[in-house]
N, C-alpha and C positions, 0 to 999 in steps of 0.2 A: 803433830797431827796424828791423830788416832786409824788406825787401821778399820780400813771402809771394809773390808771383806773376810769372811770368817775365817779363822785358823786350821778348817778342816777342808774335806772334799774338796770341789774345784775352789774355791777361794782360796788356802793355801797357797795357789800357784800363782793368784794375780797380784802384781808387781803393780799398778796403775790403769788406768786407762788409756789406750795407748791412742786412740781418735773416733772421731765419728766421720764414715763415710757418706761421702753425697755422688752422686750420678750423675752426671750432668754431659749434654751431647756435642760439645764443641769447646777447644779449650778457648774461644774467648767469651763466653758465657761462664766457665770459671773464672776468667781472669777479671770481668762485667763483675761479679762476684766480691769476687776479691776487695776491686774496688771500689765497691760500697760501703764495705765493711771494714777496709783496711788492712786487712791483712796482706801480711807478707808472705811470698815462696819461703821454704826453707831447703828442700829439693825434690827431685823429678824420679820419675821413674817408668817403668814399662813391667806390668805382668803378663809373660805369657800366655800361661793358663785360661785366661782370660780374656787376651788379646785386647789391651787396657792402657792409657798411659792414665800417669799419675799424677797429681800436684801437691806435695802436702805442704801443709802452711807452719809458718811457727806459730809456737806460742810461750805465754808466759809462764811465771810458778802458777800452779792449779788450773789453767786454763791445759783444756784438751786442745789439742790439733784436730783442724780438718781437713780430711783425704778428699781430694776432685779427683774423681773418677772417669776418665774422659773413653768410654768404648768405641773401638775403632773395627770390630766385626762380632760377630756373634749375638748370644741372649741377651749381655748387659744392651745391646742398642735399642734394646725395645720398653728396658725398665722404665716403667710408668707409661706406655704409649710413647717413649721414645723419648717422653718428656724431662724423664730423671726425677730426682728425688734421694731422700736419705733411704740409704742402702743396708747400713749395718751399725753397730758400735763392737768397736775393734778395744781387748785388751790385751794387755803384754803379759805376759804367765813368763815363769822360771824355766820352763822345760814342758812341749808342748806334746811330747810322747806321754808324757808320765801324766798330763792334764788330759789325754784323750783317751787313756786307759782308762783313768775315773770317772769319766764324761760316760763310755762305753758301758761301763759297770753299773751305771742306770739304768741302761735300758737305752738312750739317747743314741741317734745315730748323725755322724761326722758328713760332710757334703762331699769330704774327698775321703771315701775307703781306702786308700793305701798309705795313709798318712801325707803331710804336711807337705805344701809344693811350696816354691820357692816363689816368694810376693814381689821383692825385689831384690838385686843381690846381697842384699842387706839381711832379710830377715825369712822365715819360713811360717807360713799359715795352713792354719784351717779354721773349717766354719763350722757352727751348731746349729742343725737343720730347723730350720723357725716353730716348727710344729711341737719344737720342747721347750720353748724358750717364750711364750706367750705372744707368737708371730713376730719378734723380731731376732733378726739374722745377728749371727753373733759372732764375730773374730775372733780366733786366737793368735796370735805372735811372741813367734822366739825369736827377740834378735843373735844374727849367728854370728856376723863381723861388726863392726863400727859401719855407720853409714857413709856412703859415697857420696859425696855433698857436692863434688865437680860432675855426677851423671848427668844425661841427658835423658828424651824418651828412648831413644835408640842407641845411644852410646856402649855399652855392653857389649853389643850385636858386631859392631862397626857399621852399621848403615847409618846414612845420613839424616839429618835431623827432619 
């Protein structure tokens, strides 16, 4: 397969696309989702930052994953009139310091100015403020460990599920 993204600037760094986020306000309205469509869990998660759990799904060779995004306080519980909606398209970059330098060097400004928070123990992101990106919100992701495939939403934490 031929490399979708150019050899310089930020494509350089993108590895894939790593999923398309959707918002959604109760996880059985994901899960409603899910099965419709069929898809599978692959695993869970909880972003702080956010104050978010997670669902992401498998997928196969070329097929992206989708992230349910299930907000449990703050902005995300209002996206769309509360109703949700697709949120962002997330891709995997090499190294997401050295892709927000070059991101920076445009002119382009990052969602999180102190760099990359941690999405779930697995990986660290930032966003690309929509107003460079022709209104849609854009992820970046370095995974930092292998993922935790026995997580829960709360499991990290120790609180209960």
């Amino acid at each position: 397969m031929a490399n979708l993204f150019a050899e310089t600037g930020i494509g350089k760094h993108i590895i894939r696309t790593h999923h398309w986020g959707i918002v959604l306000p109760t996880v059985e309205k994901a899960e409603a989702f899910m099965n419709t469509f069929g898809l599978q869990k692959d695993y869970l998660g909880h972003v702080n930052a956010y104050d978010s759990h997670l669902i992401f799904t498998k997928h196969g060779e070329g097929a992206d994953a989708i992230e349910f995004i299930i907000p449990q306080s703050g902005v995300l519980t209002e996206f769309n009139k509360g109703k949700g909606g697709i949120a962002h398209v997330a891709f995997l970059v090499d190294d997401i310091a050295a892709t927000t330098k070059e991101i920076e060097a445009m002119g382009y400004e990052m969602l999180e100015k102190n760099g990359a928070v941690e999405g779930t123990e697995d990986i660290i992101v930032n966003f690309i403020r929509p107003k460079y990106t022709q209104g849609i919100l854009v992820e970046l992701i370095e995974q930092v460990k292998p993922i935790n495939y026995d997580a829960t939403f709360t499991s990290r934490w120790g609180n209960a599920e």
